[in-house]
Backbone bond lengths (Angstrom), bond angles and torsions (degrees), N, CA, C in turn:
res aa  C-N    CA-C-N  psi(-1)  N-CA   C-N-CA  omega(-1)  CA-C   N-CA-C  phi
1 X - - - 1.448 - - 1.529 108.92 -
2 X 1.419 118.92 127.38 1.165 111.69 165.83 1.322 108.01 -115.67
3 X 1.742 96.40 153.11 1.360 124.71 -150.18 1.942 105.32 -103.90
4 X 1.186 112.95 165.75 1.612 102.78 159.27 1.444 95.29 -135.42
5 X 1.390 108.62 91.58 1.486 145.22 166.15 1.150 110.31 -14.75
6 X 1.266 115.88 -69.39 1.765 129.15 -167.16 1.542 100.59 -78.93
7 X 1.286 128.48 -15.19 1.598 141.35 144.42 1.377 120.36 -26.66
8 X 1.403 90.63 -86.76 1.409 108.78 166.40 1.448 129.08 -36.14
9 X 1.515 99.11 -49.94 1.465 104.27 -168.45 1.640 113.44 -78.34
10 X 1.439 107.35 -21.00 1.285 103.75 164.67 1.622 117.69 -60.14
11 X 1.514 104.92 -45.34 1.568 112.15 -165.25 1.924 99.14 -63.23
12 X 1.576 99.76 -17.11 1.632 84.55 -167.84 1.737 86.88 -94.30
13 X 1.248 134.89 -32.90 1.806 109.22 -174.89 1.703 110.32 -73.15
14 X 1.560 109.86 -8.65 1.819 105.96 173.93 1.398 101.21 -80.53
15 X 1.515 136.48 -20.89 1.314 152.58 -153.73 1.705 80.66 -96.14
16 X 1.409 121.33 -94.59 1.673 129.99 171.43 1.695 105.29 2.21
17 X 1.780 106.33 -57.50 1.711 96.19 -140.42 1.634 87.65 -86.35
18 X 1.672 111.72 -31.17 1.577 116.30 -168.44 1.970 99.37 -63.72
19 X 1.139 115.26 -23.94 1.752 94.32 -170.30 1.446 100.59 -122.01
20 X 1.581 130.53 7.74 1.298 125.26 -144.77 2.122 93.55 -164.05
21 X 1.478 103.29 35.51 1.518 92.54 -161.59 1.094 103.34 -68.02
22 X 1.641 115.87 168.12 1.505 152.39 175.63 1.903 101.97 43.36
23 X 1.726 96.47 41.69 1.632 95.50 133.27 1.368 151.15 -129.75
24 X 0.924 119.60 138.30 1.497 145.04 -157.24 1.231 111.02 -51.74
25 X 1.715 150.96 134.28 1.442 153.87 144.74 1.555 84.36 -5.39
26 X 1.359 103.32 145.47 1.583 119.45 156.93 1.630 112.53 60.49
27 X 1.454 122.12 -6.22 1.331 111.06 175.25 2.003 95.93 -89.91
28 X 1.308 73.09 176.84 1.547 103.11 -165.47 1.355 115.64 -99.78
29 X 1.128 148.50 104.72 1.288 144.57 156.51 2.072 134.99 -126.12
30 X 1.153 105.81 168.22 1.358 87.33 -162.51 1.806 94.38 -101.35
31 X 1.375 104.30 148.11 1.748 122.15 174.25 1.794 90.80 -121.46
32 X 1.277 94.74 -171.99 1.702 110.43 -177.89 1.316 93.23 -27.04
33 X 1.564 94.16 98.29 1.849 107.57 158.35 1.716 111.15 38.19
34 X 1.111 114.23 13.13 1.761 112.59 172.62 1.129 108.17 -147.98
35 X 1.647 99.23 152.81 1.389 118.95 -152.10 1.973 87.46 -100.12
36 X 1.551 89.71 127.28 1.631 107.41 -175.13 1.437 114.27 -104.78
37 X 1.211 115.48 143.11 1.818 101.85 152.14 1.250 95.60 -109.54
38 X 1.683 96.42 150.12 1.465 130.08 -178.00 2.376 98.57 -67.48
39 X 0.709 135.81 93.26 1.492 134.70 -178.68 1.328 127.61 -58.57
40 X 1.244 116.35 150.59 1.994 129.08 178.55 1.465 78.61 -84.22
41 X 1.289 94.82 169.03 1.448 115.82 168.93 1.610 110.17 -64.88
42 X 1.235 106.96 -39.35 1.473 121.77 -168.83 1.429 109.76 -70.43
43 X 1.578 121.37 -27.50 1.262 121.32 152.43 1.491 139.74 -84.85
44 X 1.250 114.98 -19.86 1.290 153.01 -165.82 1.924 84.21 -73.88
45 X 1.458 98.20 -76.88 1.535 94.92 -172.43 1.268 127.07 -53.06
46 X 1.260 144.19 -42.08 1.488 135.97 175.95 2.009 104.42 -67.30
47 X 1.502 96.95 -33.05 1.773 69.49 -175.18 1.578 110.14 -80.44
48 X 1.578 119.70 -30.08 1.634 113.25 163.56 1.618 126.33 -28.47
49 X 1.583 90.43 -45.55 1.638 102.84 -171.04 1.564 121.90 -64.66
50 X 1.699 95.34 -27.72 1.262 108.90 -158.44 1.787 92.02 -99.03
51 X 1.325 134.16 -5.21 1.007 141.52 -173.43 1.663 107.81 -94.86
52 X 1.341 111.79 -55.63 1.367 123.69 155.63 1.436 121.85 -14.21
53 X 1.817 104.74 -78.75 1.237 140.01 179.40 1.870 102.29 -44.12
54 X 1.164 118.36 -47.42 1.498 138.97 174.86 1.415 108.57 -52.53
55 X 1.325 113.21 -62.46 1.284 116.58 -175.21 1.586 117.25 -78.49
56 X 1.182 96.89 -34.57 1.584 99.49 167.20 1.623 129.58 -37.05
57 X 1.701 94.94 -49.08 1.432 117.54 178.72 1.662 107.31 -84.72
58 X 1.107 143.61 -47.39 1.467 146.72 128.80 1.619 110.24 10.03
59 X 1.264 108.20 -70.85 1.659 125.45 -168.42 1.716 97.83 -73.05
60 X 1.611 100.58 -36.24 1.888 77.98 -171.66 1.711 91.59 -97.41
61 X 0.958 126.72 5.20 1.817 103.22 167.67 1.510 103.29 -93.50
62 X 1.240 120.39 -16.11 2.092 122.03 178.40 1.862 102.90 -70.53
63 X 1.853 94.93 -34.92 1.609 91.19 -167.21 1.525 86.19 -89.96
64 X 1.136 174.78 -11.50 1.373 159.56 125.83 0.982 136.16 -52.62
65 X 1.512 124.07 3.12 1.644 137.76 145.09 1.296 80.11 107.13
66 X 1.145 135.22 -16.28 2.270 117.84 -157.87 1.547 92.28 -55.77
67 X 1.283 115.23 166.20 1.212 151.16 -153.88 1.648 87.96 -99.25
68 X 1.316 135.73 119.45 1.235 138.36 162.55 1.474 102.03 -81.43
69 X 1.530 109.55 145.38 1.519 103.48 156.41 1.505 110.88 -118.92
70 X 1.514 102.01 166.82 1.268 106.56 -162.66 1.630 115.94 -71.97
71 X 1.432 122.86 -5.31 1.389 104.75 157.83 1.277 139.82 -73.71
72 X 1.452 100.31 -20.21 1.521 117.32 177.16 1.728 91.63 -60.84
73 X 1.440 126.03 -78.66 0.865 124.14 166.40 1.709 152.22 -21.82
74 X 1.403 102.52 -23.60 0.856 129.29 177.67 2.140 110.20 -86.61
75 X 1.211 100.10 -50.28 1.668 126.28 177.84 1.692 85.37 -60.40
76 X 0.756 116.71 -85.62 1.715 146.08 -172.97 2.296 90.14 -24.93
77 X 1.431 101.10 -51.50 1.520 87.29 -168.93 1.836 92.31 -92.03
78 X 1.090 144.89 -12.49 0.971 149.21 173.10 1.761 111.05 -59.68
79 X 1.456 109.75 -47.11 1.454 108.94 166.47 0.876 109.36 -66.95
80 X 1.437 116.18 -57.49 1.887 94.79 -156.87 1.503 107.98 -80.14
81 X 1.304 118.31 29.80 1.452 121.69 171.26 1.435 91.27 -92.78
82 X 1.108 113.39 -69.65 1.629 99.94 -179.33 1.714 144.54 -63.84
83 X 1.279 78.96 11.90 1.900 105.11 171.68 1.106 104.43 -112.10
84 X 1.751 139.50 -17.32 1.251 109.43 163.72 1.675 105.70 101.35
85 X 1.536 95.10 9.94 1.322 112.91 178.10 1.832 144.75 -107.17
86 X 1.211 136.74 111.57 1.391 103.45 -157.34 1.489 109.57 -48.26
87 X 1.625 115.71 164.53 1.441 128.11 -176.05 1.999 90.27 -88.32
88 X 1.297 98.94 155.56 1.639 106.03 158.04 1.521 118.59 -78.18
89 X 1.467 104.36 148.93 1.737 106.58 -168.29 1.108 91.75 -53.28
């Protein structure tokens, strides 16, 4: 899947200021029960990618009945905590 990066990263600092307002690049704050940093683009992008890539594989083991385990799951709500994203049930 290709992405438009600087896309994204907008949707995640309107995401940042809407649940997490008036913080700053590089400060620290907490989202779902974990303590986040707010991201550069330059960080922002490899963990998106790698979050993506996660869920990607997530979605095709849910649509093939396999048995998830809970670390996948666990990793899986751990990213999108730090993107500013809801976690999957």
């Amino acid at each position: 899947m290709i992405e438009d990066l600087p896309d994204r990263y907008d949707e995640y600092l309107e995401r940042f200021e809407r649940e997490l307002p008036g913080t700053s690049i590089g400060e620290f704050a907490k989202f779902a029960g974990k303590l986040i940093k707010k991201l550069t683009f330059e960080e922002f992008t490899p963990q998106y990618l790698e979050y993506i890539e996660i869920w990607e594989r997530y979605a095709d083991s849910v649509e093939r009945g396999d048995t998830v385990n809970d670390v996948v799951l666990k990793l899986l709500r751990e990213r999108a905590a730090n993107l500013v994203l809801e976690p999957p049930a």
